[in-house]
C-alpha positions as a LaTeX table, in Angstrom:
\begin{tabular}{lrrr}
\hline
Residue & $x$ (\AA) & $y$ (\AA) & $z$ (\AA) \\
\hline
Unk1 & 91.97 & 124.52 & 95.80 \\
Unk2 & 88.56 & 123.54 & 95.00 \\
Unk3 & 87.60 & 119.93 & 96.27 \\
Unk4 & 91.39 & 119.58 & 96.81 \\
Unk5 & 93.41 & 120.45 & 99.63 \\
Unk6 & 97.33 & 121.07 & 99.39 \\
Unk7 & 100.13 & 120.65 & 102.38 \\
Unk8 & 103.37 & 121.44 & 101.94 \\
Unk9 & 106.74 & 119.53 & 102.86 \\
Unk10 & 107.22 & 121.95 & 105.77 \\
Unk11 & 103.53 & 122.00 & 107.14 \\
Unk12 & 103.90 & 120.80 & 111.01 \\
Unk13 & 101.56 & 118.12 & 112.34 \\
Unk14 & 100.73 & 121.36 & 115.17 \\
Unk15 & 99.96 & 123.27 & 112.01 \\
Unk16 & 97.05 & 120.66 & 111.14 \\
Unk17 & 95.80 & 119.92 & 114.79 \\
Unk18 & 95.17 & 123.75 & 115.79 \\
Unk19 & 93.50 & 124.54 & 111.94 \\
Unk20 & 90.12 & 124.82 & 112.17 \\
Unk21 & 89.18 & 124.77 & 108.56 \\
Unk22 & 91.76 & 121.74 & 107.77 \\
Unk23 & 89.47 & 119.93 & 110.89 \\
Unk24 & 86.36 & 120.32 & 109.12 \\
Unk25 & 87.63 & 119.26 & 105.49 \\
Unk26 & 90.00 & 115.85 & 106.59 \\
Unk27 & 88.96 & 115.00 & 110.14 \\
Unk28 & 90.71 & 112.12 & 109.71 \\
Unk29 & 93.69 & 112.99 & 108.64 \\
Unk30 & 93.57 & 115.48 & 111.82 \\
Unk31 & 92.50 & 112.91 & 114.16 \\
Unk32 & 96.08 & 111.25 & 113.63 \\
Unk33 & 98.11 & 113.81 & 113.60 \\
Unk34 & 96.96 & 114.76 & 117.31 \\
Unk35 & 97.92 & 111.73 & 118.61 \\
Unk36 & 101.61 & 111.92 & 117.40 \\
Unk37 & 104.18 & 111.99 & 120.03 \\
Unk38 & 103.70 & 114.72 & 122.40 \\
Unk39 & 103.46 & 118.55 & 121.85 \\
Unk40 & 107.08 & 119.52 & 121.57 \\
Unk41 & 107.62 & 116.75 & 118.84 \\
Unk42 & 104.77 & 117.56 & 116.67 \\
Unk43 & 105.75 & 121.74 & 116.57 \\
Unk44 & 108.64 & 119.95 & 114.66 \\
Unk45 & 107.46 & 117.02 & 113.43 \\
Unk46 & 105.26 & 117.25 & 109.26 \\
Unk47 & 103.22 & 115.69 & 107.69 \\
Unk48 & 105.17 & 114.35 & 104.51 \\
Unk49 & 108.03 & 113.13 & 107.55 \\
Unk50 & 105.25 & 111.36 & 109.04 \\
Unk51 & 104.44 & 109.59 & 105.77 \\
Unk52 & 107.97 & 109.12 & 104.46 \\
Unk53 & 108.61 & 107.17 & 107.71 \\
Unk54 & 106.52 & 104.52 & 105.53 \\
Unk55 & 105.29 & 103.18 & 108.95 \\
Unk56 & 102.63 & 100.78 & 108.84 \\
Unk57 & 101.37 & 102.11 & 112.16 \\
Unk58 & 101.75 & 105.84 & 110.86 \\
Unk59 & 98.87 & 107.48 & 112.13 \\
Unk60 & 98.23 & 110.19 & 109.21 \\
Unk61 & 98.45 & 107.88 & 106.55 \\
Unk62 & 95.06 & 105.84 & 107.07 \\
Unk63 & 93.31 & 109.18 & 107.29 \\
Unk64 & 94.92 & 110.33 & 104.10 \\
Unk65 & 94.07 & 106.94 & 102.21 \\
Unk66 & 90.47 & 107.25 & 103.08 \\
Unk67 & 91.00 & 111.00 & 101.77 \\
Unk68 & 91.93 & 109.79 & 98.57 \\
Unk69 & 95.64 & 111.28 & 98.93 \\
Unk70 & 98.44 & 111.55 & 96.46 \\
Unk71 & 102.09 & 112.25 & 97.56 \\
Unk72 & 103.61 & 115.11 & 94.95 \\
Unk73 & 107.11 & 114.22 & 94.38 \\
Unk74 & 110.19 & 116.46 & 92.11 \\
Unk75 & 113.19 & 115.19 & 90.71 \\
Unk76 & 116.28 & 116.57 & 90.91 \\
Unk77 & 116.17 & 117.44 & 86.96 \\
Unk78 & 112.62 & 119.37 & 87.85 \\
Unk79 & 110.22 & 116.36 & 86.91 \\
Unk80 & 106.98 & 116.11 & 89.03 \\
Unk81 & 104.66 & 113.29 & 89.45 \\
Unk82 & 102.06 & 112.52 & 91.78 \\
Unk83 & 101.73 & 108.61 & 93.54 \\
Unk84 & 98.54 & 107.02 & 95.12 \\
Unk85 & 99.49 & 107.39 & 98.90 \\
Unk86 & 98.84 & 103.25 & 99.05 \\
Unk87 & 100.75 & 102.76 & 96.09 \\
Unk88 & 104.06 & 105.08 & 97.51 \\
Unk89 & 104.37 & 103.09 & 100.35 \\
Unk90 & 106.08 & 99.60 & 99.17 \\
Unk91 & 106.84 & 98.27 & 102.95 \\
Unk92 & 108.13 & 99.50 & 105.92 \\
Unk93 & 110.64 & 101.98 & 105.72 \\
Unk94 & 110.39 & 101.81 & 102.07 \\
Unk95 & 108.52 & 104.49 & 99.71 \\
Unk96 & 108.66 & 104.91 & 96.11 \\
Unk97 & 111.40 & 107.32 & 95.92 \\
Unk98 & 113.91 & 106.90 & 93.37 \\
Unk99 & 117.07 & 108.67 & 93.47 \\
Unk100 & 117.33 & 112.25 & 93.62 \\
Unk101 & 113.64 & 112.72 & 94.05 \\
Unk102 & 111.78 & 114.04 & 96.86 \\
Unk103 & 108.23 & 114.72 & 98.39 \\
Unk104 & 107.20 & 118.35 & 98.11 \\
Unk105 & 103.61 & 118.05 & 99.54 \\
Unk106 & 100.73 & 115.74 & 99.47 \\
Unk107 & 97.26 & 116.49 & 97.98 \\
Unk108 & 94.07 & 115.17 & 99.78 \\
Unk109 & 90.11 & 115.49 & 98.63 \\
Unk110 & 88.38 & 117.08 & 100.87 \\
Unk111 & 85.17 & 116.74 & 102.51 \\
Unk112 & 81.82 & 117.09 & 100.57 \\
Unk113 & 77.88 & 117.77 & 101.95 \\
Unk114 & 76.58 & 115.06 & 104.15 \\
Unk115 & 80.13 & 113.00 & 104.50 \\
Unk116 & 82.42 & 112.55 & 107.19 \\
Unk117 & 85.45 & 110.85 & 108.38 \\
Unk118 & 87.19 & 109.68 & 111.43 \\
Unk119 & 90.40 & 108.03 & 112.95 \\
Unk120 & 90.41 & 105.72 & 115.68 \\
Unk121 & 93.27 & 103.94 & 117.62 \\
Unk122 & 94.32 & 101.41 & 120.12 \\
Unk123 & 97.68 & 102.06 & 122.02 \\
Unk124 & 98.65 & 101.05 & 125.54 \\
Unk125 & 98.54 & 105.15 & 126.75 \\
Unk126 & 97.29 & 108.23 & 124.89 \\
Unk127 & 100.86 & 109.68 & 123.79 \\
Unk128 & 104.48 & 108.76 & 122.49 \\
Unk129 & 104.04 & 105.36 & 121.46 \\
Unk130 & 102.66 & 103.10 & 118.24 \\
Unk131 & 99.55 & 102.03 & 117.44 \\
Unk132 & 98.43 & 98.62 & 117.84 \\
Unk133 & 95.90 & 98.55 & 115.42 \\
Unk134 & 94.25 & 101.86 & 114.28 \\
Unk135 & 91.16 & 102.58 & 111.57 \\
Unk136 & 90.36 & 105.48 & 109.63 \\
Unk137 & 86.89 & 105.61 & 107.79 \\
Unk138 & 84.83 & 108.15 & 105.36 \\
Unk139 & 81.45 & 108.13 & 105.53 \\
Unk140 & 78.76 & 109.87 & 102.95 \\
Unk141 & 74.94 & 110.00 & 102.85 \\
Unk142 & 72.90 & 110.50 & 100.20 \\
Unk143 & 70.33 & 113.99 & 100.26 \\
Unk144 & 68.15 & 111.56 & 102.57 \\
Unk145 & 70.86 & 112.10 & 105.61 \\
Unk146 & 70.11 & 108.17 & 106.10 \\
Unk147 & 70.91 & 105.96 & 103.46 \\
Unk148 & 74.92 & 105.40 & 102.74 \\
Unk149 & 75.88 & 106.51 & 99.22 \\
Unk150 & 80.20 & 105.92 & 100.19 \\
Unk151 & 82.29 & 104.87 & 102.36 \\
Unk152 & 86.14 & 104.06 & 102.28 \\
Unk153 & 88.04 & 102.04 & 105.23 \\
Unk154 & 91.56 & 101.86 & 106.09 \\
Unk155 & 93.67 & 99.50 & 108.45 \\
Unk156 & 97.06 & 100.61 & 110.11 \\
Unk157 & 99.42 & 98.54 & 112.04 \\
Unk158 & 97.77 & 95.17 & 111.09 \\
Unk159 & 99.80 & 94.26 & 107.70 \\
Unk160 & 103.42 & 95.50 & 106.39 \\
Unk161 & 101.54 & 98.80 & 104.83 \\
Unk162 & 98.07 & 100.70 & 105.68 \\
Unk163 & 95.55 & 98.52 & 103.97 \\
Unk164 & 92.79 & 99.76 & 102.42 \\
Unk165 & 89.69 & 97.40 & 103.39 \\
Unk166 & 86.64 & 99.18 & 100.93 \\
Unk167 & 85.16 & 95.64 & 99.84 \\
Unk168 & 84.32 & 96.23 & 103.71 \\
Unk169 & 83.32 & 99.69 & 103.11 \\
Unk170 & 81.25 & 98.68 & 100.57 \\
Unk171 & 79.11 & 96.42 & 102.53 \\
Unk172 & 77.26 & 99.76 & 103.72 \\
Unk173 & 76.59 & 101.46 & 100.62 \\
Unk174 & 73.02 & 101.33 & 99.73 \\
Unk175 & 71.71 & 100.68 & 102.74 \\
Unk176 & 71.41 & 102.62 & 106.43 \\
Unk177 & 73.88 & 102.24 & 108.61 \\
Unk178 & 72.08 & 99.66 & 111.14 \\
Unk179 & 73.41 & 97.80 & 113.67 \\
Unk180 & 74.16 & 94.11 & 111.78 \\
Unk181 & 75.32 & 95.71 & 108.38 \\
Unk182 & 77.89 & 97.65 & 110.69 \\
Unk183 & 79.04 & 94.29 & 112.45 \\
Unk184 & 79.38 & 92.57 & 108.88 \\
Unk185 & 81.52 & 95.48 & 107.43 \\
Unk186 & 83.48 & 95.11 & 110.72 \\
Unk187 & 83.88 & 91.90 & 110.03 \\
Unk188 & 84.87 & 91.52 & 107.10 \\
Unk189 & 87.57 & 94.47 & 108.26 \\
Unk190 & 89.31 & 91.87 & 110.35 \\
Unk191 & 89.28 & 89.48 & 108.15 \\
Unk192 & 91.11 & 91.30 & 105.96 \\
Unk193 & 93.38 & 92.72 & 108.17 \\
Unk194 & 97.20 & 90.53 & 108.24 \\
Unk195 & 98.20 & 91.53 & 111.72 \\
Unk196 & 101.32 & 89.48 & 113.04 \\
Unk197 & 101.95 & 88.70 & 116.92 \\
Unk198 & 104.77 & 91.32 & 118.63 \\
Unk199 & 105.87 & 92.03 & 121.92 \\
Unk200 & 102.56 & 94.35 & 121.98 \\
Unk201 & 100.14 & 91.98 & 121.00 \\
Unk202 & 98.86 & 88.72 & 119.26 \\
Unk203 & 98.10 & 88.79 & 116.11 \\
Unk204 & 93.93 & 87.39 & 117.09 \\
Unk205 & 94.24 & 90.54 & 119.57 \\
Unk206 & 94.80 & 93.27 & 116.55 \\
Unk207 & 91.80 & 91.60 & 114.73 \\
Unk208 & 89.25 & 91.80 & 117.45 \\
Unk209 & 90.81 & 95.40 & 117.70 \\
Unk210 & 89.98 & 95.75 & 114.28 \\
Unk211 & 86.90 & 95.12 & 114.18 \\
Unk212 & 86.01 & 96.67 & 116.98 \\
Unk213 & 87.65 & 99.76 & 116.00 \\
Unk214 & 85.98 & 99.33 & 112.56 \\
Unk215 & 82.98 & 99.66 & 114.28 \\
Unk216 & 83.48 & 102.87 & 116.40 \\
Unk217 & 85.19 & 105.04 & 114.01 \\
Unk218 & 82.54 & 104.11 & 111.33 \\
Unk219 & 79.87 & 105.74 & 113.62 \\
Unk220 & 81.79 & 108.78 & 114.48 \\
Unk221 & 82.63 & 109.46 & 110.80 \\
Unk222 & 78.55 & 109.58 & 110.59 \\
Unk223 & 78.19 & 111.41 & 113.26 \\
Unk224 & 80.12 & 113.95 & 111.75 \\
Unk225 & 78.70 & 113.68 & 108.74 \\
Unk226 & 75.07 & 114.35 & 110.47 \\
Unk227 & 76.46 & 116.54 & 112.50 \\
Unk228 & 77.56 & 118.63 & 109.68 \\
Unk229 & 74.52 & 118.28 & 107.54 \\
Unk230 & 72.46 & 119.57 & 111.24 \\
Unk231 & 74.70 & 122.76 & 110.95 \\
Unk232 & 73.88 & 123.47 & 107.00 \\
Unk233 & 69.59 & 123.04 & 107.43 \\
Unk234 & 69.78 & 125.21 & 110.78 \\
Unk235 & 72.36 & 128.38 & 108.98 \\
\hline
\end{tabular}
């Protein structure tokens, strides 16, 4: 409703990927749930399952962090309260559920004029498996189209939660989005990051992901944003 955009416990990730109108308000958030698992699993698979998980390497839950989400929640005795999606997620595996509650839905902001966002990641092959590293971002221009008025930046798979990396973010604001201002925020991105070194990759390896990553899905979530404000001056 309004700037605000509600999904229920039993929304499927396929529900998401083949709505066109949830595409154009949280691209982000859309852009991870088509990379979950393969078709079969994600006619099945939700949303809210995919953020319970509490994986740092979930692949909705940078999207939804740079879409400002909340995770709604009801107790058993019919109390509701709503939880920063960074803040509900303490470490892997573990949320901020207390006994007898559960998630009913989560609550996202959507998309405004001249914004954007994105969702990038690394994995060895397209389908069924984790991200290495992975980067969601939110872009938005002021009525120029040029200079950056926002941005928000989030890091998955590269700590023991999604991190949230706006002091990056916030190295574009103010300024257009040129080539050496986008390598600084990228930097800073993978400095921030707190990978560790796995079976999958070295922990040096996820940073230069990062901030390569950081780089890409920066300029796709302006893309979009230009692509969208292109759309509006032509109808």
């Amino acid at each position: 409703a309004g700037e605000h955009l509600c999904i229920g416990a039993a929304v499927t990730l396929s529900r998401i990927v083949w709505s066109s109108q949830f595409r154009l308000l949280a691209p982000a958030v859309t852009d991870g749930a088509t990379v979950i698992g393969s078709v079969q699993l994600r006619n099945q698979a939700t949303l809210v399952g995919n953020v319970c998980t509490a994986s740092p390497g979930g692949d909705t839950i940078p999207g939804l962090q740079v879409h400002e989400a909340t995770v709604d929640i009801i107790s058993g005795e019919g109390e509701t309260r709503a939880v920063r999606i960074s803040d509900f997620v303490h470490a892997p595996g573990q949320t901020d559920l207390k006994e007898g509650e559960m998630v009913v839905g989560v609550t996202l902001s959507r998309l405004g004029q001249r914004e954007g966002s994105a969702f990038r990641r690394f994995t060895q092959r397209n389908a069924l498996d984790l991200a290495v590293a992975s980067v969601a971002a939110r872009v938005c221009f002021e009525s120029d189209g040029c200079t950056v008025a926002r941005a928000h930046l989030s890091m998955g798979a590269v700590g023991p939660i999604v991190l949230d990396a706006d002091d990056a973010a916030a190295l574009l604001v103010g300024y257009p989005l040129e080539p050496a201002r986008l390598q600084d925020c990228a930097d800073v991105a993978a400095e921030r990051s707190m990978p560790i070194t796995d079976h999958r990759a070295s922990k040096d390896y996820r940073r230069q992901l990062v901030r390569t990553l950081t780089a890409d899905v920066v300029c796709v979530a302006a893309e979009r944003a230009i692509a969208g404000l292109s759309a509006v001056e032509a109808s």
